[in-house]
C-alpha positions as CSV (number, residue, x, y, z in Angstrom):
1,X,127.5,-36.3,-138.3
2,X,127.2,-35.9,-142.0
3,X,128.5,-39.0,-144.1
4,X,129.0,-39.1,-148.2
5,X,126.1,-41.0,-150.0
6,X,126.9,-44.1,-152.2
7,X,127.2,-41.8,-155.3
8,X,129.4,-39.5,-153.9
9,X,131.9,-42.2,-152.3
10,X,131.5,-44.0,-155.8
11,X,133.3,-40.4,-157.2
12,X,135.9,-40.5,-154.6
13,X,137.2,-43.9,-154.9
14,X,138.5,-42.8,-158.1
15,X,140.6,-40.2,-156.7
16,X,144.4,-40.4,-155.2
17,X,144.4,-41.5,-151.3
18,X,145.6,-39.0,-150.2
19,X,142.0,-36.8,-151.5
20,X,139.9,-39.1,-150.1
21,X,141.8,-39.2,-146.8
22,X,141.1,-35.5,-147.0
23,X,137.5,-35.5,-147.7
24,X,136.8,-38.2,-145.7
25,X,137.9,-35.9,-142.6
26,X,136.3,-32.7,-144.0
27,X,132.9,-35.0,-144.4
28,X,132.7,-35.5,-140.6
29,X,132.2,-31.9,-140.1
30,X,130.9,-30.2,-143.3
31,X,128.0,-32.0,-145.4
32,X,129.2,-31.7,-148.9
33,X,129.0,-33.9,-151.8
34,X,131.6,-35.3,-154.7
35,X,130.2,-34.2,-158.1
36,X,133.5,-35.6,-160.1
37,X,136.9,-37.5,-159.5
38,X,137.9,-39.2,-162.4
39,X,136.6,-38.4,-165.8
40,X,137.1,-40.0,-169.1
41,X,137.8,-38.7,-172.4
42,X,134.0,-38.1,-174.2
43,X,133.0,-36.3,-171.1
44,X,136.5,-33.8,-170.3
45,X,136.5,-32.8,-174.3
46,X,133.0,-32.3,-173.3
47,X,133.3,-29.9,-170.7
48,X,135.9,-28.5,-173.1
49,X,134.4,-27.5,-175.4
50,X,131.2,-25.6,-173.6
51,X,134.2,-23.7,-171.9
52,X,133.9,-25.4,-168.5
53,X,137.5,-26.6,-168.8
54,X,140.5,-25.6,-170.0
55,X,142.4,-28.5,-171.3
56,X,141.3,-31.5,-173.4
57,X,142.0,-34.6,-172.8
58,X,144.7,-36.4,-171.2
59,X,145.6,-33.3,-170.0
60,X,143.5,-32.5,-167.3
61,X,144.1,-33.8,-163.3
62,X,140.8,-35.3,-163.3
63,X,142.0,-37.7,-166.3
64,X,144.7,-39.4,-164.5
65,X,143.8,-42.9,-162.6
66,X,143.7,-42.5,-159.8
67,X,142.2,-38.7,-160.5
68,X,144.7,-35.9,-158.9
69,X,141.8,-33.7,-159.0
70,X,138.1,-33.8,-157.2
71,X,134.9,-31.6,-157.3
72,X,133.5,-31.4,-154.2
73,X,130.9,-28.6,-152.9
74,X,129.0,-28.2,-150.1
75,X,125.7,-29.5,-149.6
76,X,122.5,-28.4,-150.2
77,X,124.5,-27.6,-153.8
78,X,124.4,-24.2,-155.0
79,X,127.3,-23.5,-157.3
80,X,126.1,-19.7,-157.4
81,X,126.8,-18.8,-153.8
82,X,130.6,-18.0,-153.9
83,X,130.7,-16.5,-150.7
84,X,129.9,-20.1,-149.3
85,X,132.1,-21.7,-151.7
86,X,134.7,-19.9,-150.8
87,X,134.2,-20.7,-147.1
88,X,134.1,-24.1,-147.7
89,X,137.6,-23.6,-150.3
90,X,138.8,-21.9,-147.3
91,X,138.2,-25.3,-144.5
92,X,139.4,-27.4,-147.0
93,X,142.3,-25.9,-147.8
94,X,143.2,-25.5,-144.1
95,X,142.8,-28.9,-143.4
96,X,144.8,-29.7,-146.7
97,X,147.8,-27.8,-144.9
98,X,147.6,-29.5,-141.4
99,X,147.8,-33.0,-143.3
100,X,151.0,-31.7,-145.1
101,X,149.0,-32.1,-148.5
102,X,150.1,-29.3,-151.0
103,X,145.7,-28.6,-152.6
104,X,145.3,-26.1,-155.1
105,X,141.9,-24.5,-155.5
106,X,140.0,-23.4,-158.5
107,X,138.6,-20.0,-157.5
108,X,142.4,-19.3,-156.8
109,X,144.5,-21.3,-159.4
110,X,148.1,-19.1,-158.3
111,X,147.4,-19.5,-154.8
112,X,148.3,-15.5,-154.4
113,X,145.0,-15.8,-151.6
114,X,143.0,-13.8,-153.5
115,X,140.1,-14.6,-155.5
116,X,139.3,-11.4,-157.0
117,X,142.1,-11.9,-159.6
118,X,141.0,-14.9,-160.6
119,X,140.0,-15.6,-164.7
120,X,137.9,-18.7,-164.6
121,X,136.2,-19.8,-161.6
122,X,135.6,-23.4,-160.4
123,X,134.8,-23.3,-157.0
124,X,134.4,-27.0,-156.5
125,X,137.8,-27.7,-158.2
126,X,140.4,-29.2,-155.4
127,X,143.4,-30.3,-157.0
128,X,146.5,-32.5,-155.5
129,X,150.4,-31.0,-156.5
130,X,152.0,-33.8,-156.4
């Protein structure tokens, strides 16, 4: 059975409980990895600025303590295969439904279940409505 490393659990424990009870389920079947849960100021206007977010800080999920948002991806990583991203979107957010959690994904931000009209991708993006 798969298992997060230390790294990866380090990112999760900054997330909201009800994420990491999530991931700590999909983990048992699917090897994947946490690349972010919480993230500070320097590094969201960061990613803000090279275009790999769309809001500065405080304004993203992943600024909040404990983080409402987590980037998780399965494992070997390879953020160019969408067609396995999206599989793995597609477990997660299953799972996300039998637990009653309300997920929203980043390769389909209106949650219309369809990716193809979709304006800025972020496959790992899982994010808790609240």
């Amino acid at each position: 059975m798969p298992s997060f490393g230390k790294v990866s659990r380090e990112r999760l424990a900054t997330t909201h409980p009800d994420l990491q009870k999530l991931f700590n389920e999909i983990i048992k079947t699917i090897d994947c990895s946490v690349t972010e849960g919480h993230r500070g100021k320097e590094l969201q206007n960061k990613y803000f600025n090279e275009g790999k977010s769309k809001v500065k800080f405080p304004n993203g999920n992943h600024n909040k303590m404990p983080s409402l948002a987590v980037d998780v991806t399965p494992y070997p990583v390879d953020y160019n295969d969408r067609e396995r991203q999206t599989l793995f979107a597609g477990y997660v957010l299953g799972a996300a439904s039998q637990m009653g959690l309300n997920l929203r994904w980043g390769g389909d931000w209106n949650k219309d279940f369809s990716v193809a009209d979709n304006k800025f991708d972020d496959f790992p993006h899982f994010e808790l409505k609240l």
